[in-house]
C-alpha positions as CSV (number, residue, x, y, z in Angstrom):
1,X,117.2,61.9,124.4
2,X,120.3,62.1,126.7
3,X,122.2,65.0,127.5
4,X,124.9,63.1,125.5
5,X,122.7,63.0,122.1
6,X,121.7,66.4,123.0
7,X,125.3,67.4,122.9
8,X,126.0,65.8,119.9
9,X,123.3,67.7,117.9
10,X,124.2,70.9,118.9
11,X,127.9,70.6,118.6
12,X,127.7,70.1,114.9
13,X,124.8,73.0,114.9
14,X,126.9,76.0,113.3
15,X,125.7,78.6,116.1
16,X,126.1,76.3,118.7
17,X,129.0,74.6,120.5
18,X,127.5,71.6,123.0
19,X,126.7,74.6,125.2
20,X,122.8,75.1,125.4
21,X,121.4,78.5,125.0
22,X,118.4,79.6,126.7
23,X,116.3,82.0,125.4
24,X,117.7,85.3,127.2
25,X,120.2,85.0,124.7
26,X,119.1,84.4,121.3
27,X,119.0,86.8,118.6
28,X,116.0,87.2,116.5
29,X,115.9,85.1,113.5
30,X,117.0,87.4,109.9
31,X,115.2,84.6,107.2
32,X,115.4,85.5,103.8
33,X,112.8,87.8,104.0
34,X,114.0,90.5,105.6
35,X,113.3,93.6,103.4
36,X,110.1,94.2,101.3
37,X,111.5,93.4,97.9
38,X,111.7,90.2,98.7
39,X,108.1,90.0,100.5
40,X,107.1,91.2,97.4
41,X,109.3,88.8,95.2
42,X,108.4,85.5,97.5
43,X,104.4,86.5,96.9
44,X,104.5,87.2,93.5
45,X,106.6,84.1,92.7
46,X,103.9,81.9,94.5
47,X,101.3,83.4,92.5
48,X,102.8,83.0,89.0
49,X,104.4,79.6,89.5
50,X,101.7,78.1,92.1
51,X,104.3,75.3,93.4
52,X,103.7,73.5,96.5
53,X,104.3,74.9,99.9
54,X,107.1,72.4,100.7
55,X,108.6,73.1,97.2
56,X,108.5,76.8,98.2
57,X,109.8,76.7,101.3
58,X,112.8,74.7,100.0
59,X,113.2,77.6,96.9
60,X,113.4,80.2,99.9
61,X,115.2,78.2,102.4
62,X,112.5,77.1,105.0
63,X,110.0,74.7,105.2
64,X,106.8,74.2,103.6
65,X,104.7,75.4,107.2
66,X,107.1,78.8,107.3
67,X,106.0,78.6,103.4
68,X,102.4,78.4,104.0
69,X,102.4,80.9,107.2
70,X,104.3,83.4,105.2
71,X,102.0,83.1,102.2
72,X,98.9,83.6,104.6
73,X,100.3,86.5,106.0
74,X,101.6,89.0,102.9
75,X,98.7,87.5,100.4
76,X,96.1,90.0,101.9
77,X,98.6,93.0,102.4
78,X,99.1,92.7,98.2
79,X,95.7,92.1,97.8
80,X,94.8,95.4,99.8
81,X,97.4,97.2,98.4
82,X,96.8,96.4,94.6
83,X,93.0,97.4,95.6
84,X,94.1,100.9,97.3
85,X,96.1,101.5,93.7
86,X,93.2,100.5,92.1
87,X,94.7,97.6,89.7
88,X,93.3,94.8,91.5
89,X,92.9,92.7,88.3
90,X,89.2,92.1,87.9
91,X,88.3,88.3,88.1
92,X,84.8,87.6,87.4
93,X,82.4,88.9,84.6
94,X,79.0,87.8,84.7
95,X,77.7,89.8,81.8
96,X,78.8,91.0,78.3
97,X,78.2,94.5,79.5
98,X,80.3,94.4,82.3
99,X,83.4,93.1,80.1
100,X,82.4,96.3,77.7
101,X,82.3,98.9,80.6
102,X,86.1,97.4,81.4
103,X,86.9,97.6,78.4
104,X,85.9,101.5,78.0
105,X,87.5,102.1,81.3
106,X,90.9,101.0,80.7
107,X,93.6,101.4,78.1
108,X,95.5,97.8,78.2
109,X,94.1,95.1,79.3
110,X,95.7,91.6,79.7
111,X,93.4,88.5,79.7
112,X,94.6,85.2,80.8
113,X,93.0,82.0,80.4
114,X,93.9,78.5,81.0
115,X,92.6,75.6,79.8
116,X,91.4,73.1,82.0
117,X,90.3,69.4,82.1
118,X,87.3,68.6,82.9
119,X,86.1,65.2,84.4
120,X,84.4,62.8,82.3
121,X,80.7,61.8,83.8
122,X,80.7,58.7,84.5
123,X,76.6,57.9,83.8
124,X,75.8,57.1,80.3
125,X,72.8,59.5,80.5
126,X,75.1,62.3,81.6
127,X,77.6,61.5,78.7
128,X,75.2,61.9,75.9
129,X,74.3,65.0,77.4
130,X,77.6,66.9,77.2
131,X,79.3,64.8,73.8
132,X,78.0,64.3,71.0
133,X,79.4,60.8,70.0
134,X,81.2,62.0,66.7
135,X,85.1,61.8,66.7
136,X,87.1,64.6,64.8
137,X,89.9,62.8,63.2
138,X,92.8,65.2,61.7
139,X,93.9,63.6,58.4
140,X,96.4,64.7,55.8
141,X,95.0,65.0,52.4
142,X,97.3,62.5,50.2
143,X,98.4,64.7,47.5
């Protein structure tokens, strides 16, 4: 690129005017998250809505790789925080028992499930295994 294109670019930059700034005098970078509410906000937002890292960075105003960087980086501090206060939600029960002793322990309890598809085996064997071959058709009674 010549010093010409260079000039160009950061001419129409906003904090730039075709004079290049070395790094002696740059200012640090204040992004969007700048206080903890909004560390807070920007994790908890990933979490609920799960959208892609690129469609989170452009929700918060950088890209995707800031996005991803940003997640990797306050994800654990919740995660240790929520376990310090003692409400990290529990996520796996492997016994009946276990789900009763929760239960006992705490007043309100939130449970959250989700449906999800599963893939259909492709090997006929595999198939009988899992359906049973009978198809449950909803009909209206004709009154």
């Amino acid at each position: 690129m010549t010093n010409n294109r260079l000039c160009l670019f950061y001419a129409i930059h906003p904090t730039n005017s075709c004079g290049f700034r070395g790094r002696e005098n740059q200012q640090p970078a204040k992004g969007y998250l700048d206080s903890y509410e909004k560390k807070l906000f920007f994790v908890l937002y990933y979490l609920k809505t799960y959208p892609t890292f690129d469609v989170l960075g452009f929700h918060f105003g950088f890209s995707g790789g800031h996005a991803h960087a940003h997640i990797d980086r306050l994800l654990p501090v919740l995660v240790r925080a929520l376990t310090s206060l003692n409400v990290m939600p529990e996520r796996t029960l492997t016994t009946p028992e276990e789900f009763s002793q929760l239960i006992d322990q705490y007043k309100n309890i939130a449970i959250d499930g989700v449906e999800v598809a599963c893939v259909r085996p492709q090997d006929e064997t595999e198939q009988e295994k899992h359906y049973s071959g009978k198809k449950k058709d909803i009909r209206s009674n004709p009154s």
